[in-house]
C-alpha angles and dihedrals in degrees: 000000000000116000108274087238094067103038086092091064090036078057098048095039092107103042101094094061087035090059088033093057101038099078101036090053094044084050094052096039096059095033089050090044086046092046089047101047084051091066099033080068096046095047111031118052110235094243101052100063129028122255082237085050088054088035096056093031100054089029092060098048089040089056094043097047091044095054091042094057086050097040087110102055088047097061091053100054085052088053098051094047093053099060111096094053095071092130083064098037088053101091093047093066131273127349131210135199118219123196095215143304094314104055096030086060087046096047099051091045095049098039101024108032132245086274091063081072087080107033098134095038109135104051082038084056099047102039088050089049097047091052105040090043082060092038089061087036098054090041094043087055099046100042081063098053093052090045096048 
């Protein structure tokens, strides 16, 4: 186990990609919903398909889009907050050390590939879908009880 003086920064080690990620993909997620919902009404008469059946369809493509764009960041942040733990990482493979964002994102380009970026893609993507798609639906619901 890692020295007791040091758990505090294990435990803050991915908190600059977290913080840097947040508001980009927040952004994303609402400008993409809102993008898609656009659409959805000039292309699907309002009779024909349910306001659930918008709320989960462009919130699913707004969620997977979204965490797509910030995959990279992401992996990042998993990288960095599993360093301190290498004694338990050791059977796994190598293990490397990485002295922050910088050289983490440099390190897995020049050693991994871009590709590396997006290794995980498919349960992040679903699992971002899925929420965000119940996120909208959930506001969307309750935005028209307390209007009506």
């Amino acid at each position: 186990p890692p020295p007791p003086n040091i758990l505090w920064l294990i435990y803050l080690a991915g908190l600059t990609p977290s913080l840097l990620s947040i508001t980009p993909q927040a952004g994303l997620v609402f400008g993409l919903y809102h993008t898609f919902t656009s659409i959805w009404d000039a292309v699907v008469p309002n009779e024909s398909a349910s306001s659930s059946l918008r709320s989960l369809a462009c919130g699913t493509v707004a969620g997977i889009l979204s965490k797509t764009a910030m995959l990279p960041l992401d992996l990042v942040k998993k990288r960095l907050q599993i360093q301190g733990f290498e004694c338990a990482r050791r059977p796994f493979g190598k293990v490397i050390y990485y002295r922050g964002v910088t050289h983490c994102l440099l390190s897995i380009l020049l050693q991994e590939g871009a590709l590396a970026f997006y290794k995980g893609t498919f349960p992040a993507t679903i699992k971002a879908g899925m929420s965000v798609a119940l996120s909208f639906l959930f506001y969307e619901h309750t935005l028209r009880i307390l209007i009506a």
